[in-house]
N, CA, C and O atoms as a DFTB+ gen file, in Angstrom:
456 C
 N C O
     1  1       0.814      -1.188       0.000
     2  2       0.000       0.000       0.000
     3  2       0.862       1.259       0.000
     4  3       2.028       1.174       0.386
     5  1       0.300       2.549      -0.455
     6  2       0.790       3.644      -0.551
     7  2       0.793       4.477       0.171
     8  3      -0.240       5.119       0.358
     9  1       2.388       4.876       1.085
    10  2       1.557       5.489       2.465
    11  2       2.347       7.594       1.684
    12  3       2.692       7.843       0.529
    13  1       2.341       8.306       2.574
    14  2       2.432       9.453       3.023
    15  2       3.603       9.524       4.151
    16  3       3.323       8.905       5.177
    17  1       4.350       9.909       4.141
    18  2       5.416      10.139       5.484
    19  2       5.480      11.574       5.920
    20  3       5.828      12.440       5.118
    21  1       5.115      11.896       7.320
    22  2       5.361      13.298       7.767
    23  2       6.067      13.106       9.499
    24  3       5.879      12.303      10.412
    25  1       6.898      14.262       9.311
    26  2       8.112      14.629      10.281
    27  2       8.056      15.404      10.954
    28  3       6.899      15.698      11.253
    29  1       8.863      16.007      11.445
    30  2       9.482      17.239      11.943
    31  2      11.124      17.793      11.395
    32  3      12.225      17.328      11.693
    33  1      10.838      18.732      10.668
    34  2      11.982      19.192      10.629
    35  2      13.087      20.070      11.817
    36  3      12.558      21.174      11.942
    37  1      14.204      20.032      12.598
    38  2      14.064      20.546      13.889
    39  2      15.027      21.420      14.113
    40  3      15.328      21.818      15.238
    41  1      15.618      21.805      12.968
    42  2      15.908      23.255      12.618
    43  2      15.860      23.852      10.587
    44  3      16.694      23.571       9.725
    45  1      14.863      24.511      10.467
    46  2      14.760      24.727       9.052
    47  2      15.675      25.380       7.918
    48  3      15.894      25.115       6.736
    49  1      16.186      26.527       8.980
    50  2      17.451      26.637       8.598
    51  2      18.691      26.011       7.983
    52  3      19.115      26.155       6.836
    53  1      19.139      25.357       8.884
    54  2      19.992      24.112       8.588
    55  2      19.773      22.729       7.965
    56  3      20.587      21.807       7.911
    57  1      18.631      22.761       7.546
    58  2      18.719      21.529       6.970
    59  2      18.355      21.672       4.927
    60  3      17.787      22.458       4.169
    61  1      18.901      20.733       4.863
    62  2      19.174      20.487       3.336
    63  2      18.053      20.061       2.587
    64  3      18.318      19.306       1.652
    65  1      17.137      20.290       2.723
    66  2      15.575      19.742       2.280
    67  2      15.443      19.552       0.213
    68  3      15.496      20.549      -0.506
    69  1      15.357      18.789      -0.090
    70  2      15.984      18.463      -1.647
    71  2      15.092      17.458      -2.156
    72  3      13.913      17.341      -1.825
    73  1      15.776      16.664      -3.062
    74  2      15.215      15.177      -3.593
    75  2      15.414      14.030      -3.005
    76  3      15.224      12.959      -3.583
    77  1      15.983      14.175      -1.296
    78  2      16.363      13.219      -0.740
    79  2      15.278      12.916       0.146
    80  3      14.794      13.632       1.023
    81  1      14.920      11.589      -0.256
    82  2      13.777      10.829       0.867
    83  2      15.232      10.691       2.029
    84  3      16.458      10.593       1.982
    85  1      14.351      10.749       2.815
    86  2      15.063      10.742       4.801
    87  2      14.287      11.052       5.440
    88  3      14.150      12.201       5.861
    89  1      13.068       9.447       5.851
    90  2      11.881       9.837       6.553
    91  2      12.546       9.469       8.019
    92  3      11.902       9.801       9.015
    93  1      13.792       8.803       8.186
    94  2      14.240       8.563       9.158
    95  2      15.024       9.673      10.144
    96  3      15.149       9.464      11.350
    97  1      15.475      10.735       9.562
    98  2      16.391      11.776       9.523
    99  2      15.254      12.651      10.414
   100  3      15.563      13.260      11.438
   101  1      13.594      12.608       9.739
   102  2      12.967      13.481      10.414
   103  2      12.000      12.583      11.210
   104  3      10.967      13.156      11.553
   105  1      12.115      11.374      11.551
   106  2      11.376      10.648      12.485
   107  2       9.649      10.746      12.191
   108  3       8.732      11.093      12.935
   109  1       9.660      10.371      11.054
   110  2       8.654      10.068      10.042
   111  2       7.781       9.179      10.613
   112  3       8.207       8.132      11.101
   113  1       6.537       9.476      10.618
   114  2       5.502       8.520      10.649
   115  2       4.381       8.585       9.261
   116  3       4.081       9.558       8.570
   117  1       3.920       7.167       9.174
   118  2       3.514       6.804       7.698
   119  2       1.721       7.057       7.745
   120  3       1.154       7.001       8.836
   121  1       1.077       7.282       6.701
   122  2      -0.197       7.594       6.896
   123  2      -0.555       6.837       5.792
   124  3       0.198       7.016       4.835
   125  1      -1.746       5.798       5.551
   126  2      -1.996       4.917       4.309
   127  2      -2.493       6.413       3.279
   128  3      -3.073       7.413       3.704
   129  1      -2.095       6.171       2.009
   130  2      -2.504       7.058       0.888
   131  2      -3.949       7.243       1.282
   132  3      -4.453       8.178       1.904
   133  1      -4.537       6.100       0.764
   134  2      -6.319       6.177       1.296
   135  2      -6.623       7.204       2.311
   136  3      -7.254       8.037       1.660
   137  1      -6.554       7.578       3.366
   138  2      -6.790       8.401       4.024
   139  2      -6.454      10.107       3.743
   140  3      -7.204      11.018       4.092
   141  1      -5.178      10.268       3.048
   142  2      -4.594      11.307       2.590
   143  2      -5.228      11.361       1.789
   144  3      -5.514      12.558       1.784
   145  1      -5.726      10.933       1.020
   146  2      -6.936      11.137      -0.216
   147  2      -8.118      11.564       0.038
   148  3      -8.652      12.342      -0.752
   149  1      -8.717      11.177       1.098
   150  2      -9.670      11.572       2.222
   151  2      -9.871      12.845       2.318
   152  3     -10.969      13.389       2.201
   153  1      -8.716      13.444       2.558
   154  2      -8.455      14.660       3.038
   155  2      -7.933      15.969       2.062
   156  3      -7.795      17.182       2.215
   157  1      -7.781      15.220       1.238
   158  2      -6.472      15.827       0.156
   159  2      -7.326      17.410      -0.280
   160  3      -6.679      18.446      -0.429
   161  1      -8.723      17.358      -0.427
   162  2      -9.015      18.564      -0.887
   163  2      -9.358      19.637       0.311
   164  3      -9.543      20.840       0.127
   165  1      -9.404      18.961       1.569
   166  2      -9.579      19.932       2.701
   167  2      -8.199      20.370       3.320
   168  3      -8.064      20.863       4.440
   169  1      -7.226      20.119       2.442
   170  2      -5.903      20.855       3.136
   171  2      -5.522      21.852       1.928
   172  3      -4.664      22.719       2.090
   173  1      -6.200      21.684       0.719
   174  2      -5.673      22.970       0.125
   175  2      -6.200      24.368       0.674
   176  3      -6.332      25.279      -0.144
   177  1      -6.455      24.552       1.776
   178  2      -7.039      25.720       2.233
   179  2      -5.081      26.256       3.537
   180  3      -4.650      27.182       4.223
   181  1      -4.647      24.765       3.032
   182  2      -3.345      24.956       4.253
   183  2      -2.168      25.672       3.546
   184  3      -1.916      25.399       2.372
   185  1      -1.592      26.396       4.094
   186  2      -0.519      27.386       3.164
   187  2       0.726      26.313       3.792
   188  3       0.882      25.961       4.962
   189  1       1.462      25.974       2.683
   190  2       2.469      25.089       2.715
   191  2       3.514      25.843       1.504
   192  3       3.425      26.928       0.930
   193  1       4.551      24.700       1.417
   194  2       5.547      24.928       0.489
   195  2       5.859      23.733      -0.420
   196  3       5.461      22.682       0.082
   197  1       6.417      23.596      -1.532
   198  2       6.434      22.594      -2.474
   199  2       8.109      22.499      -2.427
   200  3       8.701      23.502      -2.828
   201  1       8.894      21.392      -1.977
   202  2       9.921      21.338      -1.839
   203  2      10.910      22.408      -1.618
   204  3      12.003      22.146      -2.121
   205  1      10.850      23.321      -1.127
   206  2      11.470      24.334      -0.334
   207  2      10.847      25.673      -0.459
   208  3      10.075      26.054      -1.339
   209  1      11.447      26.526       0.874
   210  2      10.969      27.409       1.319
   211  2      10.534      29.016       0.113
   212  3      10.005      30.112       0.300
   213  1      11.192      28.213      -1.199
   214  2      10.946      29.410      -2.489
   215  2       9.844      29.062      -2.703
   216  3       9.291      30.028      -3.229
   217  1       8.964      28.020      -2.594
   218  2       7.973      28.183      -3.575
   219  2       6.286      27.818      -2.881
   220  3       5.579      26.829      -3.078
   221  1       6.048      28.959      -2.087
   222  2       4.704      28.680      -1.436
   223  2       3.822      28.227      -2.288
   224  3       3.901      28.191      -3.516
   225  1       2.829      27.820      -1.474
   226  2       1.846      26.541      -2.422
   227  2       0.870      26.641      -0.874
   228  3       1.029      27.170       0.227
   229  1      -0.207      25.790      -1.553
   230  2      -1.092      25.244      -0.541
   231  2      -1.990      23.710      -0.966
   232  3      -2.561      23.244      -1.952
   233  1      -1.735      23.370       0.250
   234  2      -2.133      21.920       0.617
   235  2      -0.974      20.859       0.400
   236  3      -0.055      21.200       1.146
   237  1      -0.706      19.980      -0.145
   238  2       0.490      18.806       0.180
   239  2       0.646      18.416      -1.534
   240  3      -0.035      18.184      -2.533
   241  1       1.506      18.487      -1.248
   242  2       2.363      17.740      -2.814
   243  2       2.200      16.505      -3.143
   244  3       3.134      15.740      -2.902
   245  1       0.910      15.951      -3.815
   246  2       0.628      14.356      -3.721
   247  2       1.756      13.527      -3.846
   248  3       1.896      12.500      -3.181
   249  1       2.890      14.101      -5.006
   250  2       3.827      12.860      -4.991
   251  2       4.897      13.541      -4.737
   252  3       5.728      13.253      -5.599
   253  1       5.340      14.350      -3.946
   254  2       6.735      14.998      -4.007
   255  2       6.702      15.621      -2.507
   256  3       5.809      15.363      -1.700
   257  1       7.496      16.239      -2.322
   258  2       7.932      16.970      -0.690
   259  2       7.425      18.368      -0.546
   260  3       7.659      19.351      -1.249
   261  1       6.490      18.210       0.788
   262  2       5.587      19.471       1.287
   263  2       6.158      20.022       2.826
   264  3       6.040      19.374       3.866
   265  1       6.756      21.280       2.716
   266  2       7.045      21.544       3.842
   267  2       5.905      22.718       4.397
   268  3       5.514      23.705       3.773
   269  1       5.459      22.216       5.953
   270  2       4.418      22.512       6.049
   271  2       4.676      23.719       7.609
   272  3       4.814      23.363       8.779
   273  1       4.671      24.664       7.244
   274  2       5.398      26.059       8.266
   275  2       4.295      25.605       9.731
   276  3       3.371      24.816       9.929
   277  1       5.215      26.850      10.690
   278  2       4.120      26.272      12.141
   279  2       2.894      26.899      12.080
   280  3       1.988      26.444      12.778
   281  1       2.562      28.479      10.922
   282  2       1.155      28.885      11.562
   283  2       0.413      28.125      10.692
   284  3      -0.645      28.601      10.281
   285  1       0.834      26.813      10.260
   286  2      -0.080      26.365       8.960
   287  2      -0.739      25.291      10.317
   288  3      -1.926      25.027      10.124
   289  1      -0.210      24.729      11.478
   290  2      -0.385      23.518      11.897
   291  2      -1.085      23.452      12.511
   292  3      -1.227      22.353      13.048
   293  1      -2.129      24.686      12.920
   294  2      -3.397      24.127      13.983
   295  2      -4.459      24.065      13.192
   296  3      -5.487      23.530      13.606
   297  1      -4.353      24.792      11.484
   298  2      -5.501      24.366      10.555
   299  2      -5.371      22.965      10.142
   300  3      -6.493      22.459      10.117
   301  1      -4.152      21.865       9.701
   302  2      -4.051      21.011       9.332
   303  2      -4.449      20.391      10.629
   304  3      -5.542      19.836      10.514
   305  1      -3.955      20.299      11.777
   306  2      -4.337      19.320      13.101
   307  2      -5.870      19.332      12.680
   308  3      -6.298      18.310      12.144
   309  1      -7.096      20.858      12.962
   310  2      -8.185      21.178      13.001
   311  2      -8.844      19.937      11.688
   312  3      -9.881      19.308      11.896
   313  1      -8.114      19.795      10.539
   314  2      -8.524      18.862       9.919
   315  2      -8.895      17.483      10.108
   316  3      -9.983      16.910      10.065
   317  1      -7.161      16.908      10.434
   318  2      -7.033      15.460      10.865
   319  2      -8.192      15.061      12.084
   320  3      -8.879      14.041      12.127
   321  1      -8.179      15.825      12.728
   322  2      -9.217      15.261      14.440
   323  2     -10.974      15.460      13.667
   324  3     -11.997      14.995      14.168
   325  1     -10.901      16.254      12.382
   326  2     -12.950      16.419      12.392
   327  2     -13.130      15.306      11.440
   328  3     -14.251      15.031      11.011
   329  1     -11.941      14.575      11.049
   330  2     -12.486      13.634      10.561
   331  2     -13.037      12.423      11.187
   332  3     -12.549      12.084      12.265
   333  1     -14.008      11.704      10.657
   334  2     -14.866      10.702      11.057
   335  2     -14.146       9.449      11.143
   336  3     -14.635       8.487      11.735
   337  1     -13.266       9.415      10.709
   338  2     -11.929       8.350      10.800
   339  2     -11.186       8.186      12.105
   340  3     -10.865       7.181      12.739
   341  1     -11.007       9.497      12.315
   342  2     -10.101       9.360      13.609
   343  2     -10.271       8.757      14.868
   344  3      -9.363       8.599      15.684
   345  1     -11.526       8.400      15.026
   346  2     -11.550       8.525      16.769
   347  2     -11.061       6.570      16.252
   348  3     -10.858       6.001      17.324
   349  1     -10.917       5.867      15.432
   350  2     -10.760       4.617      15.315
   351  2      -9.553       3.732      14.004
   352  3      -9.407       2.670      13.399
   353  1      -8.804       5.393      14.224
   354  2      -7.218       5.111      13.097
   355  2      -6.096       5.798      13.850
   356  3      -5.753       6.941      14.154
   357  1      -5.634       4.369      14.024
   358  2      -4.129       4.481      14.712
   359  2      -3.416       5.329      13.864
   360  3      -2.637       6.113      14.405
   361  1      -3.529       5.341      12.515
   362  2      -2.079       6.422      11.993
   363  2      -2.753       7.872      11.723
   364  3      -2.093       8.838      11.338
   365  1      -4.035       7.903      11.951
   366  2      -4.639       9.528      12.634
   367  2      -4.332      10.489      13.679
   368  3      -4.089      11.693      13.605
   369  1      -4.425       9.336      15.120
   370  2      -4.284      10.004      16.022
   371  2      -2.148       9.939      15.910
   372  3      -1.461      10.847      16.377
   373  1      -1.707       9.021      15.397
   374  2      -0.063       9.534      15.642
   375  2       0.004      10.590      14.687
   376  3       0.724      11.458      15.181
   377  1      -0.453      10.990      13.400
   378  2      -0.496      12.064      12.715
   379  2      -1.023      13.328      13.649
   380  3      -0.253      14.282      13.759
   381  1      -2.372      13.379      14.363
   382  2      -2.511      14.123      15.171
   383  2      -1.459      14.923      16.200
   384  3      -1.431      16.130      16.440
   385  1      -0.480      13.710      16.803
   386  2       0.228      14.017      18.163
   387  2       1.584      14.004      16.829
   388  3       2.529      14.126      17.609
   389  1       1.885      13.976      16.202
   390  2       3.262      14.518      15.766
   391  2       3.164      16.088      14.718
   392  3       4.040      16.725      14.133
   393  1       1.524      16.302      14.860
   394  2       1.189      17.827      14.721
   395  2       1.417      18.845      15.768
   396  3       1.789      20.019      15.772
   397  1       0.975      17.762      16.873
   398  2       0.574      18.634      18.143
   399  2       2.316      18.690      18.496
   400  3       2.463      19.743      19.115
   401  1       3.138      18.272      18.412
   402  2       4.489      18.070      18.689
   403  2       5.035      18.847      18.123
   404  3       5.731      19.600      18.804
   405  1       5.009      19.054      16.688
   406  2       5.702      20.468      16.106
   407  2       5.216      21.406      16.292
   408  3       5.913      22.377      16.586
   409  1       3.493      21.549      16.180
   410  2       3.149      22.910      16.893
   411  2       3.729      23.424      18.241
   412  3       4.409      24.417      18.498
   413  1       3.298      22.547      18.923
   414  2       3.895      23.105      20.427
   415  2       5.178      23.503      20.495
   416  3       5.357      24.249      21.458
   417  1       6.645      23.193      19.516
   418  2       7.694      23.440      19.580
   419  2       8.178      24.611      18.205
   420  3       9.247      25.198      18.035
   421  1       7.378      24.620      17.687
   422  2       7.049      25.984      16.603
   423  2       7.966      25.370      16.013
   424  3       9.131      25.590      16.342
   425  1       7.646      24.416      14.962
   426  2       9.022      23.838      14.236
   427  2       7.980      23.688      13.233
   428  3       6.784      23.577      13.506
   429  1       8.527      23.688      11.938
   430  2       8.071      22.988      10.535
   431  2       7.681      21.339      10.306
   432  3       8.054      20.492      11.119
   433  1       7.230      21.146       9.621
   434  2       6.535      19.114       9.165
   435  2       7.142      19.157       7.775
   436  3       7.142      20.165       7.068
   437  1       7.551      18.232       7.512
   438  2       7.972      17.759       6.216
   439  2       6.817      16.453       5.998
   440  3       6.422      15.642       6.836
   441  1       6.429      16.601       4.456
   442  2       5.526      15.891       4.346
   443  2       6.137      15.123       2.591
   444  3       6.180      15.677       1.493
   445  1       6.604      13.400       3.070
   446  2       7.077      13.295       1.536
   447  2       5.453      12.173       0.828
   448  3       5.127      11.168       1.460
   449  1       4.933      12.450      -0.031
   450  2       3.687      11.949      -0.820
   451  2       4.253      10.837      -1.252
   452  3       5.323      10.610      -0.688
   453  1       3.942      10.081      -2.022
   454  2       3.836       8.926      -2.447
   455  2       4.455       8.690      -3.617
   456  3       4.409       7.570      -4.125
């Protein structure tokens, strides 16, 4: 199956953000595609970036790398939790708490698509 990987990036500055998958680098957790599909048209309302910080965009890069800034992360959380999925998908609520984790530490999400 086709998942979604999102992180924390944990300084934005310094890091090299490119064509390099390194879901390990940002302690990546996986989300099945199916669900990201779910959702896919209620996050274009989320101001993001399309593989680096030049090129704002909004909502997630289906197949390529979305870096997703901190005032973007209590609209994307506000998403993940109203869905009808969540109260009974394990890779919801860890998507949830590794939102709530970069928000609270005002850090960026790297999001690599499928």
């Amino acid at each position: 199956m086709p998942v979604h990987e999102f992180g924390i990036i944990e300084d934005i500055y310094n890091s090299k953000i490119g064509i390099e998958y390194e879901p390990v680098k940002y302690d990546c957790i996986s989300v099945d595609d199916e669900i990201i599909d779910s959702i896919y048209e209620r996050l274009l309302i989320v101001k993001t970036y399309f593989h680096s910080l030049d090129r704002p965009e909004f909502g997630l890069a289906y197949s390529g790398i979305t870096i997703i800034p901190p005032e973007s992360l209590s609209l994307f959380y506000d998403v993940v939790i109203s869905l009808n999925l969540y109260e009974n998908s394990l890779e919801l609520y860890e998507l949830a708490q590794k939102i709530k984790e970069a928000y609270e530490g005002r850090k960026y999400m790297i999001h690599y698509g499928i």
